[in-house]
C-alpha positions, 0 to 999 in steps of 0.5 A: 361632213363639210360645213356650209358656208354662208353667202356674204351679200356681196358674193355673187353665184356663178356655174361653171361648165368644164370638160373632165380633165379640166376639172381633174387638172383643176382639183390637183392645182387647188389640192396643190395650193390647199384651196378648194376648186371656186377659191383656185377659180377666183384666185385665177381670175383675180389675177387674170384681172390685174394683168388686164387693169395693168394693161389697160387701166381700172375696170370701172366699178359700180358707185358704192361696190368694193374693189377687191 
């Protein structure tokens, strides 16, 4: 059985809508990289989200919220 995980106050939700073989093509990079499909999900936007600050500056964050 899979242990549920606990959201920490700062983890927002979000659900996300795909085609089939997205989510198939999803599943084998997480299975591949041993993360689970929302962990390969902000690892891709992670990264999505440096190259946009390398290109274009620090996205600006709301006072007192953790920069990751």
């Amino acid at each position: 059985m899979k242990e549920r995980r606990i959201l920490i106050p700062h983890e927002k939700k979000l659900q996300v809508r795909m085609s089939s073989t997205l989510f198939r093509k999803l599943s084998y990079m997480a299975e591949f990289d041993e993360r689970s499909c929302n962990r390969e999900i902000c690892h891709f936007i992670a990264k999505a989200a440096d190259c946009f600050e390398k290109k274009y500056g620090a996205i600006p964050m709301e006072e007192g919220e953790e920069q990751e």
